[in-house]
PDB file as gemmi writes it, atoms N, CA and C in Angstrom:
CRYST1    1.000    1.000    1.000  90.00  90.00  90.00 P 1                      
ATOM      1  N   UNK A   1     109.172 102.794  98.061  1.00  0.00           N  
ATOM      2  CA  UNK A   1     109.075 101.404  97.655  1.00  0.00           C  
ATOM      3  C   UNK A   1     107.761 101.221  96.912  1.00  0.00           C  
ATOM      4  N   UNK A   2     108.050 100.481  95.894  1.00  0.00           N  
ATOM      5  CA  UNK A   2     106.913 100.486  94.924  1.00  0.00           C  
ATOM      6  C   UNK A   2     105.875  99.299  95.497  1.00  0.00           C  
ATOM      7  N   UNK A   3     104.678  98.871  95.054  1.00  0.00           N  
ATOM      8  CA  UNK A   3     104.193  97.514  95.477  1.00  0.00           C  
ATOM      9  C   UNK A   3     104.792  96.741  94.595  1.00  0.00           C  
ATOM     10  N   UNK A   4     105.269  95.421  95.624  1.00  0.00           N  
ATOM     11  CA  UNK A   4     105.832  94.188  95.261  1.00  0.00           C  
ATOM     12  C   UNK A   4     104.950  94.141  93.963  1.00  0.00           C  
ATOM     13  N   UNK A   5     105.407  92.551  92.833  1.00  0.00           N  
ATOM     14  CA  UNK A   5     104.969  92.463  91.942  1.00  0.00           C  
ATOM     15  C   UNK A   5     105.013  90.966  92.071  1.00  0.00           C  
ATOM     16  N   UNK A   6     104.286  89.883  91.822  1.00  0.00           N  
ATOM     17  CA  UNK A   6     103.984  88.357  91.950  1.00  0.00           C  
ATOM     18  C   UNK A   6     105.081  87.988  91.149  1.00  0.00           C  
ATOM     19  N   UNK A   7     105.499  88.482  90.346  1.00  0.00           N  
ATOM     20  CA  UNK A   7     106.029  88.047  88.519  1.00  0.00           C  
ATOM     21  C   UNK A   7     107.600  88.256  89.317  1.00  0.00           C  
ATOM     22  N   UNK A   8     108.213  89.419  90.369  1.00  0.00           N  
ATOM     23  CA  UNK A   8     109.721  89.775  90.534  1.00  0.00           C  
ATOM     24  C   UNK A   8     110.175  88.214  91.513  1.00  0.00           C  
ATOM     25  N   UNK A   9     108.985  87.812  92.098  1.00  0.00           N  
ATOM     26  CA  UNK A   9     109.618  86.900  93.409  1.00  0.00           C  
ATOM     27  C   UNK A   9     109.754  84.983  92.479  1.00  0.00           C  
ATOM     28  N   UNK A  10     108.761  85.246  91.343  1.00  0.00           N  
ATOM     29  CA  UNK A  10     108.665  83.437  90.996  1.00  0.00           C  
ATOM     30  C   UNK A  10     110.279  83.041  90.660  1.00  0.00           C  
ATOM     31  N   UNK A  11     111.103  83.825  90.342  1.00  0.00           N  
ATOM     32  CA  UNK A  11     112.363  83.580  90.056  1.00  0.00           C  
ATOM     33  C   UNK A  11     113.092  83.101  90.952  1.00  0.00           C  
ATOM     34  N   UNK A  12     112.915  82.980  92.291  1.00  0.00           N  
ATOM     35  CA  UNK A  12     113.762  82.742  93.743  1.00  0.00           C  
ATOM     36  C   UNK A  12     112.993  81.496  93.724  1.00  0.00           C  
ATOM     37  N   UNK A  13     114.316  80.970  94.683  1.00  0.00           N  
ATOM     38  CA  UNK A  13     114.746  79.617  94.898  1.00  0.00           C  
ATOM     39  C   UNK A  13     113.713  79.771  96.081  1.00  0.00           C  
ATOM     40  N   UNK A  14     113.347  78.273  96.893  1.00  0.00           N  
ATOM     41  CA  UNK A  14     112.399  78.384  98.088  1.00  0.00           C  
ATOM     42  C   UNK A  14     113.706  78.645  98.797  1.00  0.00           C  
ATOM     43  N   UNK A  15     114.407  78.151  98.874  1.00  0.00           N  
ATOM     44  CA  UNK A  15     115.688  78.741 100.358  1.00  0.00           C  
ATOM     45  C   UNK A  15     115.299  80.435  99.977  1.00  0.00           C  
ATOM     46  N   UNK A  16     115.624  81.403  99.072  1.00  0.00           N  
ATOM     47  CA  UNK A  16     115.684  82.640  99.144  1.00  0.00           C  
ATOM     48  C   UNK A  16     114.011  83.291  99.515  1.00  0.00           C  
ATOM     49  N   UNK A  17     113.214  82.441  98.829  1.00  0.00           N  
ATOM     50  CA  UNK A  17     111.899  82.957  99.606  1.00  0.00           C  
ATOM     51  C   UNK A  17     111.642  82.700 101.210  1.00  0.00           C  
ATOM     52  N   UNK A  18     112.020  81.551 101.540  1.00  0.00           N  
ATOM     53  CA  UNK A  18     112.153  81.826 102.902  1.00  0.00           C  
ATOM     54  C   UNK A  18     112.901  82.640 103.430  1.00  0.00           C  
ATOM     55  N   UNK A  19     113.878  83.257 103.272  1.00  0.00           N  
ATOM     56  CA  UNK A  19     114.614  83.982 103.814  1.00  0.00           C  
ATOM     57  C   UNK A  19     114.061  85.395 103.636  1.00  0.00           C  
ATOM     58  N   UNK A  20     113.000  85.474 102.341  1.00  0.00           N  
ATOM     59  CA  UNK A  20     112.632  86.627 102.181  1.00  0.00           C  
ATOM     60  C   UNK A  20     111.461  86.751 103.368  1.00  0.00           C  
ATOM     61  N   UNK A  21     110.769  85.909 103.439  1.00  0.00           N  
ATOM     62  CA  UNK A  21     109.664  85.421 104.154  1.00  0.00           C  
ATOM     63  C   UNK A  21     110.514  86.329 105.911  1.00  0.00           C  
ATOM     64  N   UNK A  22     110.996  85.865 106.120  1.00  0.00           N  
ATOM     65  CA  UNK A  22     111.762  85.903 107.466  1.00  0.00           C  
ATOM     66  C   UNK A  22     112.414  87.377 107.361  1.00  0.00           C  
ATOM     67  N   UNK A  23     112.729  88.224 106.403  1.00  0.00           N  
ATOM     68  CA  UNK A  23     113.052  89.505 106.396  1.00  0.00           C  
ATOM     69  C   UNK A  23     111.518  90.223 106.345  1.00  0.00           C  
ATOM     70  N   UNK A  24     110.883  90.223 105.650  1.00  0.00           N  
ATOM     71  CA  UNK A  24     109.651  90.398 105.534  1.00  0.00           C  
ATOM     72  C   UNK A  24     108.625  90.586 106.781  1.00  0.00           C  
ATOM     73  N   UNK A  25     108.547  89.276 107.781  1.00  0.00           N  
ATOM     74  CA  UNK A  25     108.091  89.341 108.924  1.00  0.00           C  
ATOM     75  C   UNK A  25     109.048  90.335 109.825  1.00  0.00           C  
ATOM     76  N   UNK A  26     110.371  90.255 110.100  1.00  0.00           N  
ATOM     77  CA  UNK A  26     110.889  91.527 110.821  1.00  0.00           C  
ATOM     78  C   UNK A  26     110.630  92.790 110.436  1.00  0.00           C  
ATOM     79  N   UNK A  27     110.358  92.955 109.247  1.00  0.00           N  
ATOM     80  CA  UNK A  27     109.830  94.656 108.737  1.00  0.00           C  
ATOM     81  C   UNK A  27     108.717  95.137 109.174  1.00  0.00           C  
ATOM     82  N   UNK A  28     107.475  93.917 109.013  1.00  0.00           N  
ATOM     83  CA  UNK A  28     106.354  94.022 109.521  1.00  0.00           C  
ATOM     84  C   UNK A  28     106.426  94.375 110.847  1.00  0.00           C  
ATOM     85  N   UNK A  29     107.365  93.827 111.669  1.00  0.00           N  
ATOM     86  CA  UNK A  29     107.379  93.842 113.180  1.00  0.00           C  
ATOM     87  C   UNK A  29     107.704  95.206 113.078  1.00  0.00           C  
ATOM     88  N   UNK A  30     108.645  95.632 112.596  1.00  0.00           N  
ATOM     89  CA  UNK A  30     109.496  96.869 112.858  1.00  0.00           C  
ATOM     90  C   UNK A  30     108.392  98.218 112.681  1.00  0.00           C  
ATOM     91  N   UNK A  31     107.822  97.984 111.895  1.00  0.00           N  
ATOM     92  CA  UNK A  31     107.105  98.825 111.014  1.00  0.00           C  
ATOM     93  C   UNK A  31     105.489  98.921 112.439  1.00  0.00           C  
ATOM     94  N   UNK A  32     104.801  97.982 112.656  1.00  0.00           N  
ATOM     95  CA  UNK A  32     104.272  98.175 113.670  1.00  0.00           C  
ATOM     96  C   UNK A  32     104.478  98.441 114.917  1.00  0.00           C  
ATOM     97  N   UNK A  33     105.945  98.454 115.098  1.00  0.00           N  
ATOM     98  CA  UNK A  33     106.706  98.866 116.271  1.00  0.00           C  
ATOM     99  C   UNK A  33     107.013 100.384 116.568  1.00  0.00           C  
ATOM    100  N   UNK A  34     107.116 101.005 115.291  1.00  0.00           N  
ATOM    101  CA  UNK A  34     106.837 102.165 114.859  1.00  0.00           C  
ATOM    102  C   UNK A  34     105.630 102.795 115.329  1.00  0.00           C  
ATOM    103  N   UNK A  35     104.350 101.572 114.595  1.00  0.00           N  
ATOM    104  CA  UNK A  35     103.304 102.776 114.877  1.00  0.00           C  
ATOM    105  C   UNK A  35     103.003 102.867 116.113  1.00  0.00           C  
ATOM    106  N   UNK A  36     103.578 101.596 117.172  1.00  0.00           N  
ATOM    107  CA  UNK A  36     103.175 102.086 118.010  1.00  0.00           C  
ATOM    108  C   UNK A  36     103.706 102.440 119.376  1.00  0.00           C  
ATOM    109  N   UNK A  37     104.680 102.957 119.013  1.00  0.00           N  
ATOM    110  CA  UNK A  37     105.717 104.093 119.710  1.00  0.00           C  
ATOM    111  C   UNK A  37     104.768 105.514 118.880  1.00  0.00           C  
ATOM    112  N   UNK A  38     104.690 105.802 118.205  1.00  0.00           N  
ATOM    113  CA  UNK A  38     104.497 106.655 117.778  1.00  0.00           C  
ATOM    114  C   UNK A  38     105.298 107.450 116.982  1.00  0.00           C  
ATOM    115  N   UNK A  39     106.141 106.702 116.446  1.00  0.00           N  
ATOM    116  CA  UNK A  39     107.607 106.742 115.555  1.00  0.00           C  
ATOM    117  C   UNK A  39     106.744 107.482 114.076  1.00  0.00           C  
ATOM    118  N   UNK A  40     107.725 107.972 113.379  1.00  0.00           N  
ATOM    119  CA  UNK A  40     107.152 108.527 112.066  1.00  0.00           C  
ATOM    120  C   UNK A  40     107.508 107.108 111.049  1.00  0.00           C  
ATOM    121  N   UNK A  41     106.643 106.900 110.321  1.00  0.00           N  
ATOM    122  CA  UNK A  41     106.719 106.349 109.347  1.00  0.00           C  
ATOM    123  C   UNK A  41     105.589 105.923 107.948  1.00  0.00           C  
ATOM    124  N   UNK A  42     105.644 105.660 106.780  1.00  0.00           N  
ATOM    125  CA  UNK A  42     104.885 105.572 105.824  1.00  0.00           C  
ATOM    126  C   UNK A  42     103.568 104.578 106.141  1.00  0.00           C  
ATOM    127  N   UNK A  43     102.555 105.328 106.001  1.00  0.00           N  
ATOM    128  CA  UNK A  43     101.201 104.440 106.360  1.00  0.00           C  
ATOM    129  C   UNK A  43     101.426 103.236 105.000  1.00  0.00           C  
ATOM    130  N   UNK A  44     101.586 103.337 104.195  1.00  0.00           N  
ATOM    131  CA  UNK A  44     101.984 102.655 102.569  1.00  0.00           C  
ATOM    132  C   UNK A  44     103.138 101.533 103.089  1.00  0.00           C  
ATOM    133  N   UNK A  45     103.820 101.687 103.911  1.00  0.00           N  
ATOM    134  CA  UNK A  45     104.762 100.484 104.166  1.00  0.00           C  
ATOM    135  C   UNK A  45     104.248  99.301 104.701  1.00  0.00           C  
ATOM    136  N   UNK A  46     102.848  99.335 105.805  1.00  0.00           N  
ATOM    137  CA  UNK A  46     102.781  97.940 106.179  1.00  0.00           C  
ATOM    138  C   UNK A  46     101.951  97.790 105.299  1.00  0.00           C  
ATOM    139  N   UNK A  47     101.084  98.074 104.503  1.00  0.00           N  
ATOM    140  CA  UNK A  47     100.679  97.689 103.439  1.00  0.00           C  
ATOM    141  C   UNK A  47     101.058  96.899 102.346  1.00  0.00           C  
ATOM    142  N   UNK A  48     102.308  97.385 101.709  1.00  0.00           N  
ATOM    143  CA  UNK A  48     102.896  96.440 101.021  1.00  0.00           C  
ATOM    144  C   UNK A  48     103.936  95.844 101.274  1.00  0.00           C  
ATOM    145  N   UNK A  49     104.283  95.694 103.080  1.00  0.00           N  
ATOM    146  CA  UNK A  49     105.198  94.779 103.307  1.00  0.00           C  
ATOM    147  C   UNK A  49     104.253  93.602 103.822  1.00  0.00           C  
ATOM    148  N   UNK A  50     102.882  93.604 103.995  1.00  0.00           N  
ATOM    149  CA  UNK A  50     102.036  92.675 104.356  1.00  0.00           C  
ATOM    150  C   UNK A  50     101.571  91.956 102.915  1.00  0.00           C  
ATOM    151  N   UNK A  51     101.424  93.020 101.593  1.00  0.00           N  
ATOM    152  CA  UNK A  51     101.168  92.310 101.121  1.00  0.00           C  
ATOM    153  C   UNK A  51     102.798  91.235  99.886  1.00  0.00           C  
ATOM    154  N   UNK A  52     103.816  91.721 100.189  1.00  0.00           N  
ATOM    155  CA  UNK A  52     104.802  90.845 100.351  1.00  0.00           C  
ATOM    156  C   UNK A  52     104.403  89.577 100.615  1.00  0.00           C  
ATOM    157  N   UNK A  53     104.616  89.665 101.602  1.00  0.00           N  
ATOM    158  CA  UNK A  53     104.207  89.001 102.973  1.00  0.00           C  
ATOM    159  C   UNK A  53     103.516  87.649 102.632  1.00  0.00           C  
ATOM    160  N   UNK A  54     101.937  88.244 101.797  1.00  0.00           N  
ATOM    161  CA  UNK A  54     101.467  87.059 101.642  1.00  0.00           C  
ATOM    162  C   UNK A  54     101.617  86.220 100.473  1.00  0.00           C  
ATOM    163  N   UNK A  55     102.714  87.450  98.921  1.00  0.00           N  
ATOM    164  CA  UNK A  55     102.507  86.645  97.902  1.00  0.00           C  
ATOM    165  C   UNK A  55     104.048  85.298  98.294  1.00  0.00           C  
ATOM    166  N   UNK A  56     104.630  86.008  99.206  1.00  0.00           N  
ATOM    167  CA  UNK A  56     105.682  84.983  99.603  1.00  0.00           C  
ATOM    168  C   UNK A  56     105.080  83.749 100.095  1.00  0.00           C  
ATOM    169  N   UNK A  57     104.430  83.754 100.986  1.00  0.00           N  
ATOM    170  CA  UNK A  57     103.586  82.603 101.651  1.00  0.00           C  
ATOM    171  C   UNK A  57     102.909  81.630 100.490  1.00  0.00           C  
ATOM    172  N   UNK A  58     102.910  82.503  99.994  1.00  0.00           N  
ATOM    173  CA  UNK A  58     101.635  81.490  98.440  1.00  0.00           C  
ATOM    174  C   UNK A  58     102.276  81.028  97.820  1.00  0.00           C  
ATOM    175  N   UNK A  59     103.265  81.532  97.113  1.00  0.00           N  
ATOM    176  CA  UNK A  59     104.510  80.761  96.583  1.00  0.00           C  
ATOM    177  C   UNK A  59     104.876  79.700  96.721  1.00  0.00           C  
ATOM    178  N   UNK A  60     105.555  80.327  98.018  1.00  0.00           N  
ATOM    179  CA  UNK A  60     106.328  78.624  99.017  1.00  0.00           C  
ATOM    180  C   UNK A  60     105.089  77.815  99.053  1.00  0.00           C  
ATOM    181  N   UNK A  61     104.021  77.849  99.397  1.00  0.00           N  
ATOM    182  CA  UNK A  61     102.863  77.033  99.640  1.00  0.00           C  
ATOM    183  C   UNK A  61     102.568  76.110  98.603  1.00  0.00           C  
ATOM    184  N   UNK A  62     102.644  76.844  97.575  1.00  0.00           N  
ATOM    185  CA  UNK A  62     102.024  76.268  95.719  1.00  0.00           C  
ATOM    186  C   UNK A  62     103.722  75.049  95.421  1.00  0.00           C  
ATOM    187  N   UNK A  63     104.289  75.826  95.625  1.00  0.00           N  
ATOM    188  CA  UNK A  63     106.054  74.879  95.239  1.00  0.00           C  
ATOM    189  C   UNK A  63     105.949  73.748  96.600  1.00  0.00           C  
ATOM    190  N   UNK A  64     105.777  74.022  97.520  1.00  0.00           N  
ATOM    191  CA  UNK A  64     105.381  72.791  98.593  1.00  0.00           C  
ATOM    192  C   UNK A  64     104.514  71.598  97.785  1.00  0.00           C  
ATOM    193  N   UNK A  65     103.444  71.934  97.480  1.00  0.00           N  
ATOM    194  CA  UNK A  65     102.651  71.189  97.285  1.00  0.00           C  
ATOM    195  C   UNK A  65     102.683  70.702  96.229  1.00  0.00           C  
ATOM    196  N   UNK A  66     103.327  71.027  94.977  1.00  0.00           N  
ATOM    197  CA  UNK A  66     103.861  70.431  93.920  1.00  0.00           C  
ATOM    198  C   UNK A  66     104.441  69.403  94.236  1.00  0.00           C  
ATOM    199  N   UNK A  67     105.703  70.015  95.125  1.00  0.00           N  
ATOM    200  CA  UNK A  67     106.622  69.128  95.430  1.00  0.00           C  
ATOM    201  C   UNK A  67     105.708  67.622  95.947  1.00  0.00           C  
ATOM    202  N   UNK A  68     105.064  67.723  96.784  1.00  0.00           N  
ATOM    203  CA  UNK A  68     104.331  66.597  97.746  1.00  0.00           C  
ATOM    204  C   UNK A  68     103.972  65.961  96.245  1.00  0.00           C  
ATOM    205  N   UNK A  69     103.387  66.422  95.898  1.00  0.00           N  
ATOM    206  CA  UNK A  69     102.436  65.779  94.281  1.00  0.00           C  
ATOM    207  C   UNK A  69     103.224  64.740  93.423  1.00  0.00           C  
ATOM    208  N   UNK A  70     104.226  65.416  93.331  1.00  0.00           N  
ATOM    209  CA  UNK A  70     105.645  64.579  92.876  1.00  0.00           C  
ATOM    210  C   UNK A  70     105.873  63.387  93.036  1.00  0.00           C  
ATOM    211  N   UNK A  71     106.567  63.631  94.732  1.00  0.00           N  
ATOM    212  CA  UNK A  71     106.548  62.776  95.290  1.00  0.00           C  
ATOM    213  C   UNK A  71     105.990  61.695  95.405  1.00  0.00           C  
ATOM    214  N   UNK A  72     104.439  61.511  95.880  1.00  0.00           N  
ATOM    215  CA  UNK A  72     103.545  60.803  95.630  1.00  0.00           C  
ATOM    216  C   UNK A  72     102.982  60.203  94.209  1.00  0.00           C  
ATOM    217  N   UNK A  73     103.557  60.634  92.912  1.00  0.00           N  
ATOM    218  CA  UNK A  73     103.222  60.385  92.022  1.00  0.00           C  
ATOM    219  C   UNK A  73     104.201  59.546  91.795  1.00  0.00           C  
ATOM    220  N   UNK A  74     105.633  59.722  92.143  1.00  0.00           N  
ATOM    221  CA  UNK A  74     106.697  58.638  92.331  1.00  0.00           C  
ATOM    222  C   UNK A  74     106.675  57.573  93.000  1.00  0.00           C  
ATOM    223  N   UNK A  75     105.895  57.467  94.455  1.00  0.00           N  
ATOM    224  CA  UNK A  75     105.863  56.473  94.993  1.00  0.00           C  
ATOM    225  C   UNK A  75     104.918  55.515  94.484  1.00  0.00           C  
ATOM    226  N   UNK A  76     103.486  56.257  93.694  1.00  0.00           N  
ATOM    227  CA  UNK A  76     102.456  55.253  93.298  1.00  0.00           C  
ATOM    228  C   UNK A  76     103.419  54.808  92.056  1.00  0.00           C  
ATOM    229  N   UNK A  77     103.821  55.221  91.520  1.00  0.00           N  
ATOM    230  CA  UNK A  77     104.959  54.292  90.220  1.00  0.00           C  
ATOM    231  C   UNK A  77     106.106  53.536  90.633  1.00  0.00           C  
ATOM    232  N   UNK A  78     106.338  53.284  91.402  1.00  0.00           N  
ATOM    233  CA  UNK A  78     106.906  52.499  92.196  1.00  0.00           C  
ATOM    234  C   UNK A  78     106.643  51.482  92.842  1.00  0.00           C  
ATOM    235  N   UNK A  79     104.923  51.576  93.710  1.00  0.00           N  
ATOM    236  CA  UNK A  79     104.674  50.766  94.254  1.00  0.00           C  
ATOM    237  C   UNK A  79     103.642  49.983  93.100  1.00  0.00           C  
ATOM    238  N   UNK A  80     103.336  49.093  92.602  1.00  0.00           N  
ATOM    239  CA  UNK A  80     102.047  48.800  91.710  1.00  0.00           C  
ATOM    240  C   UNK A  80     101.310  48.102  92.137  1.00  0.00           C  
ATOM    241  N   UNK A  81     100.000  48.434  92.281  1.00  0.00           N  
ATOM    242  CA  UNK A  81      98.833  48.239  92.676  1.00  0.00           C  
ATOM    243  C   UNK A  81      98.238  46.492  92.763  1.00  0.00           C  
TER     244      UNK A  81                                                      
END                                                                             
């Protein structure tokens, strides 16, 4: 698995980033569950399933907060001062 890329995920919907979000955290689990059984697996995997991990979080975070911005920019045009 190559490292994620910021540019492959902006295309998903927030429903599919959450869902990625939520596959993402079980890998992580899995993957540290591994190391510590003592299971074989790629030192390179929680690496870039963490850093997944966080460009997912930033995403949804940045499109959240747009959204709020919106919103609020609708209600002050609505309500007049």
């Amino acid at each position: 698995m190559s490292l994620p890329k910021y540019a492959d995920i902006i295309s998903l919907s927030n429903k599919e980033i959450s869902e990625e979000i939520i596959k993402t955290e079980n890998e992580i689990f899995n993957i540290r569950f591994k190391k510590s059984t003592r299971q074989s697996f790629k030192s390179n995997e929680l690496t870039n399933a963490k850093r997944k991990f966080a460009q997912l979080k930033t995403l949804l975070g940045v499109r959240l907060e747009e959204t709020e911005n919106n919103e609020e920019n609708v209600i002050n045009q609505l309500i007049p001062n």
